[in-house]
N, C-alpha and C positions, 0 to 999 in steps of 0.2 A: 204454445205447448212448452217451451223453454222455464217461461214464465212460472210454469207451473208447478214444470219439475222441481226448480228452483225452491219457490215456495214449501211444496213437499218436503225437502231435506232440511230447511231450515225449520220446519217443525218439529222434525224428527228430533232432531239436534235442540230443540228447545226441552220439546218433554224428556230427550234419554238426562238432561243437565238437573230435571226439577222430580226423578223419578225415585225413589227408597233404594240405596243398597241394601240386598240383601244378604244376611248374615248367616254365613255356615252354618252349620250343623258346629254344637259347643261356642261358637266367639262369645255369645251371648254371656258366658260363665267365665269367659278372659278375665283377668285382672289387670286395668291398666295405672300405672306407679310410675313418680319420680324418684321415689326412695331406691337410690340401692340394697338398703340394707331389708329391704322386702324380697330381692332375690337369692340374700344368702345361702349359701346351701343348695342352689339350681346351677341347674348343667345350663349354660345358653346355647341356644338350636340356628342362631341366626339372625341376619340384620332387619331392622324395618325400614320402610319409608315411605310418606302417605306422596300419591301419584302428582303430577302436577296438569290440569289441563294443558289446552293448545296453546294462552296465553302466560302459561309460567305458575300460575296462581294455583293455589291449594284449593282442595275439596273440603273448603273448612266445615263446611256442614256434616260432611261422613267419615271427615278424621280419623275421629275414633272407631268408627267399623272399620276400617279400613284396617289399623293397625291391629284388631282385632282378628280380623279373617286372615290377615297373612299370619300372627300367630300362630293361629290353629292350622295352619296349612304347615307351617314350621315341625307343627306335634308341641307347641307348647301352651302352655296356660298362663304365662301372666307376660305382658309388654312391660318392660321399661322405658320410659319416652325419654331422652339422653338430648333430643333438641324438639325446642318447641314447650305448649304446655299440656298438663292432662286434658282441657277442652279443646287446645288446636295442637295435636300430637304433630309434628314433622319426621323425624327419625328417632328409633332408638334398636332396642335391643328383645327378642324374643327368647324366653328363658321354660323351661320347663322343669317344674318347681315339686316337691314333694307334696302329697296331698294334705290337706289343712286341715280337713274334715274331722271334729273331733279334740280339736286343739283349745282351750280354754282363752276368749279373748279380754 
């Protein structure tokens, strides 16, 4: 029975590791940037930082949602990653930006 239990949790614990985070409502529309100078002009709402598992190591795979969904939970629209890179984000900074929509690029 032990055996079993055992078994059981280490599954669990295998699929919750290989499962999709899933993304707020808006992350999807986040902008993630090393540029500062793409936050110009934004208020910043607050810090980031992508979680670490049990063993220290990064979610390099869901990184970037990560940094993403705590934006949006911040109230803002665009991450700056301040350590790390834009495909493996570590920390940075949540800014809430004036809307683009309309801006000639």
């Amino acid at each position: 029975m032990r055996r079993s239990k055992i078994l059981f949790v280490c599954c669990l614990s295998g699929l919750n590791a290989c499962s999709p985070l899933v993304l707020a409502p808006g992350a999807a529309q986040v902008q993630v940037t090393n540029e500062a100078r793409d936050v110009t002009g934004c208020a910043p709402v607050g810090n980031l930082r992508v979680p670490k598992d049990t063993n220290g190591l990064l979610d390099a795979d869901r990184a970037v949602d990560h940094i993403k969904n705590q934006t949006i939970g911040l109230g803002g629209n665009v991450a700056l990653v301040t350590e790390g890179t834009l495909r493996m984000p570590q920390v940075g900074v949540a800014y809430k930006c004036p809307s683009r929509s309309g801006a000639g690029s």
